[in-house]
N, C-alpha and C positions, 0 to 999 in steps of 0.2 A: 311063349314064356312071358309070365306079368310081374311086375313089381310093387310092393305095396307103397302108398303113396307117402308114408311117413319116412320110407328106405332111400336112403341117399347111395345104393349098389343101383349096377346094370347099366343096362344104356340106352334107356327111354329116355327122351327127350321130348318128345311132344306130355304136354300136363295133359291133356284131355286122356291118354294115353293108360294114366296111370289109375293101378287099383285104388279102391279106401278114398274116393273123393266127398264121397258122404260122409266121411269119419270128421268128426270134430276135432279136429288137429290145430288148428288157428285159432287160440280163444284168445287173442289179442282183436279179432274182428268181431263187430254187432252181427247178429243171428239172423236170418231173413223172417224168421219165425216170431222174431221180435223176444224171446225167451231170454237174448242177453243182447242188451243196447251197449253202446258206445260210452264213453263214459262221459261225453259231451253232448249223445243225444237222448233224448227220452223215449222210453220206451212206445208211448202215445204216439212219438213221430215218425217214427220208423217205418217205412213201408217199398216194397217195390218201384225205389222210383231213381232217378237218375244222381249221378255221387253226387252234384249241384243242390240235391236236396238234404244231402247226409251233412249234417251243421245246425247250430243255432240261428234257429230262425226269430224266438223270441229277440227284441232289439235290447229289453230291459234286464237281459243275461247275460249281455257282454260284459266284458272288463276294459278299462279304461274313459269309460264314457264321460268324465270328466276332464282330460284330457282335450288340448285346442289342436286337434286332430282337423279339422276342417277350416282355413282361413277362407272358404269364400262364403260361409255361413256370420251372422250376425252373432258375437257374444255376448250376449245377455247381460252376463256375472263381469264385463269387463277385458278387455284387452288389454297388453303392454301395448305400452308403445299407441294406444288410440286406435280406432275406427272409423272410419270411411263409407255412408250408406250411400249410393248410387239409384236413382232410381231406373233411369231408362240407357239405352244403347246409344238412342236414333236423336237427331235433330229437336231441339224444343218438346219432350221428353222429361215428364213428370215424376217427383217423390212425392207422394200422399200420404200422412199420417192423419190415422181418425182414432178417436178416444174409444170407440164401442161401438159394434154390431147392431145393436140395440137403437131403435128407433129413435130413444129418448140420447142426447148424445150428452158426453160429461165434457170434457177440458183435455187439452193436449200440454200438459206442465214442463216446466224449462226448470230443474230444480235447482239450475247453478244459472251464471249471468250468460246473458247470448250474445253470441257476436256474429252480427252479417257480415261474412266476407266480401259480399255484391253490394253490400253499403244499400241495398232497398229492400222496402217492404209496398206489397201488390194489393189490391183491394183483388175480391171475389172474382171478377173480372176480366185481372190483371193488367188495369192499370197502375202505374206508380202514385203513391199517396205519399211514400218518406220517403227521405234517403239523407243516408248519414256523410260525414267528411271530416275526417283529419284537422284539415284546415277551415276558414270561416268562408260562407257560415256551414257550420257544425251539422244543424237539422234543418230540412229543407221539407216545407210538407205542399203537396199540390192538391189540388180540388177544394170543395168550401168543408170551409171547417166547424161543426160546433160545439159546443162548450158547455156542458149543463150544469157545473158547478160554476164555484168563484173563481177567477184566475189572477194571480199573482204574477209578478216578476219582479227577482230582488229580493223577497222575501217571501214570508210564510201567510197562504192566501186568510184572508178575513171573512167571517160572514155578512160583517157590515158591509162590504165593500162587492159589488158585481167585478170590477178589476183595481188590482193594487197594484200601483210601479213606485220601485223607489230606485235608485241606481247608486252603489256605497263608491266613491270616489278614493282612489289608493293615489297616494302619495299627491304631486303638482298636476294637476290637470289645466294645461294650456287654452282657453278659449272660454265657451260654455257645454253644461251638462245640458242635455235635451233629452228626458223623461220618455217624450215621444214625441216620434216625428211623422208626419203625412206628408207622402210625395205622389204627385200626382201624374209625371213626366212619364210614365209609361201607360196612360189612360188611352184608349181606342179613341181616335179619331170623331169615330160617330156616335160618340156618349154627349146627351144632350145637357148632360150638367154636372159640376166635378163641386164634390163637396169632403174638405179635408176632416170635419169632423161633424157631423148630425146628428142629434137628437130630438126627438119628435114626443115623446110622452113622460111624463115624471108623475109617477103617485106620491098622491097628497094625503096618504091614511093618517098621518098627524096633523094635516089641514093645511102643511107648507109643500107646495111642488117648486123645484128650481129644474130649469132645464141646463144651465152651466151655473156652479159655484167655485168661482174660483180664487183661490187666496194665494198670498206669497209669502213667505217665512225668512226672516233671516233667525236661524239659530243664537242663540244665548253664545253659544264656543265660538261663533265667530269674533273676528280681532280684524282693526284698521277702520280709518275712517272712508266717507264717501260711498257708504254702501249705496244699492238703487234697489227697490222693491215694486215690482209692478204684479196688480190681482191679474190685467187682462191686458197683453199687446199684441195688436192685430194690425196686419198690412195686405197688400197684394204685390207680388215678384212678380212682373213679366218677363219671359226673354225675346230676344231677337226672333220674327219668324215671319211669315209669308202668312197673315194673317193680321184681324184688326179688333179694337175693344171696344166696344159702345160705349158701355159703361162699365165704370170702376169703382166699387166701394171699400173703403180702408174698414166701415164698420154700417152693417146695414142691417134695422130694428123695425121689422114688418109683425102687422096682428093678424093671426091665424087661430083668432077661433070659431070654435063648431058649438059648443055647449052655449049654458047661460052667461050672458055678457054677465058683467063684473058688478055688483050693488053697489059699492064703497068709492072703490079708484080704479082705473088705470091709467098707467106711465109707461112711455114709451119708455125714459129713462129717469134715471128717481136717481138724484146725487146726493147721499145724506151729508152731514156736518162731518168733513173731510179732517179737521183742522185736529191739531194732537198740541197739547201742550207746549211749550217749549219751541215750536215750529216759528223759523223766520220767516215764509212767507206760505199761505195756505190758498189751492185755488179751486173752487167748486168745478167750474168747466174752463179748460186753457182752449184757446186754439191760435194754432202760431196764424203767420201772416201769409197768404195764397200769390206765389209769384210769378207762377210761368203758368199760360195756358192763355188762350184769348180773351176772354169772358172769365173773372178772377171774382170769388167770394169768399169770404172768411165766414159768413154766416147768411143765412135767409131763415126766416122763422115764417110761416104760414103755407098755401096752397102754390103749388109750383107752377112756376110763371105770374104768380100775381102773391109777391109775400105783402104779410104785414109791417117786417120789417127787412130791410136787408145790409148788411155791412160789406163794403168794398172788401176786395184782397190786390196786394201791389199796387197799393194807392199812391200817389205822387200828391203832394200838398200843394193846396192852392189856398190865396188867403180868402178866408173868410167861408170856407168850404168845407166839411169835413165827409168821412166817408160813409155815413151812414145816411142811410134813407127810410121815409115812416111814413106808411097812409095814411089817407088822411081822404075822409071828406065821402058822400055817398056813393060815389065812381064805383069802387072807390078809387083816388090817385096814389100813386107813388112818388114821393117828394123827397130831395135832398135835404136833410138838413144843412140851413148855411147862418153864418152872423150878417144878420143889417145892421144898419142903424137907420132905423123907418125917418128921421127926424119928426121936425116938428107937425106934429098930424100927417104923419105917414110919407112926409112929401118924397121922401127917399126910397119908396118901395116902387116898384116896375109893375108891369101890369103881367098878374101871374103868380105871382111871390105872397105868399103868406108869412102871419108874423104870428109864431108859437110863442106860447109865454107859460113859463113851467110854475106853478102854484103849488 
């Protein structure tokens, strides 16, 4: 005895069992014959294959796909709350962004401001070239630097100007402003020469080269008397050390030319007409008085070891003696000047002694 398969009588229990298994009874089911699909799959797709296949396979047929169904995916369109791009797992482990595939490459844009959390930026290389800080100083840049505009500092750079510094002073400023400073205390050892500021060439395309021009200003808004304005003050600071100085120049004016010497002039040092109206005392050339050292000169004018003239330093007075000394004669010698009184037909002169007589 058989039971048809639509009949919920009898007492068959195995399905295999049951009559009318061919009959279409389940049209809630896709057809194997593809005649009636799913109402999720297409009829095209349909085919003998396992239920893993029975679904949307297209990915642009789902719903929801706007939705942030995936947080370990990158969102494009934004996140709450921020994102977090990670490049690698492992130790020293790289993020690389590149602008284009493309041979020819474009630009990687920051459309808002950046902030390095690691406070540096890497050359190609990876070494360090910046690094930023909180505290001073601020930018910190390593390796050599160049520059191929104007630079500025203080304000807004000039064309005229290769570098402009100015420094605006807010409120009392206790001591002096220093524009710029050279230090030289961290030089290598075996640098064979320490120069705080060099220049070696000046174009002359308006016919005037200066290798320094330097001027001093006191402002108009300035107030009180006793001001001091100096174009150019130069010295030399030694400190204490395990080490000795040949020579020391406060100011040292050497000729180094290569081209055509000069038609007109040269000057070592050319002092124009210093003096300004009003001025109570005006001096072409000062030089104080030389007191410590063994051998003391306040001036020598000519070839070293043999001047034309020479002026003591730390002289102590003697009569009839002063401290200047003046060649003299084919030698040539070098003579003190002193006061005689030759008397009458010289009788008071020594043997040795000359008697200048200024006309």
């Amino acid at each position: 005895m058989s039971f048809a398969h639509q009949s919920g009588a009898g007492g068959v229990s195995v399905h295999g069992l049951l009559s009318g298994l061919d009959a279409d009874d389940h049209t809630q089911y896709a057809l194997a014959d593809k005649t009636r699909p799913s109402p999720w799959v297409a009829a095209g797709d349909l085919s003998a294959r396992s239920l893993a296949d029975l679904g949307t396979r297209a990915h642009d047929l789902l719903t929801g796909l706007g939705d942030d169904d995936h947080s370990i995916y990158a969102l494009l369109s934004g996140r709450s709350g921020g994102q977090t791009l990670i490049g690698g797992a492992d130790a020293s482990e790289r993020l690389t962004l590149q602008s284009t595939a493309h041979a020819t490459r474009g630009y990687v844009r920051a459309q808002d401001d950046l902030q390095l959390l690691s406070n540096i930026l890497r050359g190609s290389d990876g070494s360090e070239r910046l690094r930023l800080a909180a505290a001073s100083p601020h930018i910190l840049l390593t390796g050599q630097t160049r520059i191929t505009g104007d630079l500025a500092i203080g304000i807004d750079p000039s064309t005229s100007y290769g570098l402009y510094l100015t420094k605006a002073l807010v409120g009392s400023l206790a001591g002096e402003a220093i524009l710029a400073y050279c230090d030289g205390t961290t030089m290598a050892a075996a640098a064979t020469g320490l120069y705080g500021f060099a220049y070696q060439r000046a174009s002359a395309l308006g016919g005037l080269a200066r290798g320094l021009d330097f001027q001093a200003m006191i402002l108009a808004a300035a107030t009180g008397a006793g001001k001091t304005a100096s174009g150019i003050r130069t010295g030399v600071n030694t400190q204490a050390g395990s080490y000795t100085v040949a020579n020391l120049y406060g100011l040292q004016v050497v000729a180094s030319l290569v081209g055509p010497a000069p038609t007109t002039l040269a000057a070592g040092i050319d002092v124009a007409d210093y003096g300004q109206a009003g001025s109570a005392l005006v001096y072409g050339v000062r030089i104080a008085d030389q007191t410590l050292g063994t051998l003391r000169r306040c001036l020598e004018v000519g070839p070293i070891g043999a001047p034309y003239l020479r002026i003591l330093g730390g002289w102590t007075g003697v009569a009839n003696q002063t401290p200047a000394y003046l060649v003299e004669g084919v030698g040539p010698t070098l003579r003190q000047i002193q006061w005689v009184d030759p008397g009458n037909a010289g009788v008071n002169l020594v043997a040795g002694q000359r008697l200048m007589v200024l006309v």
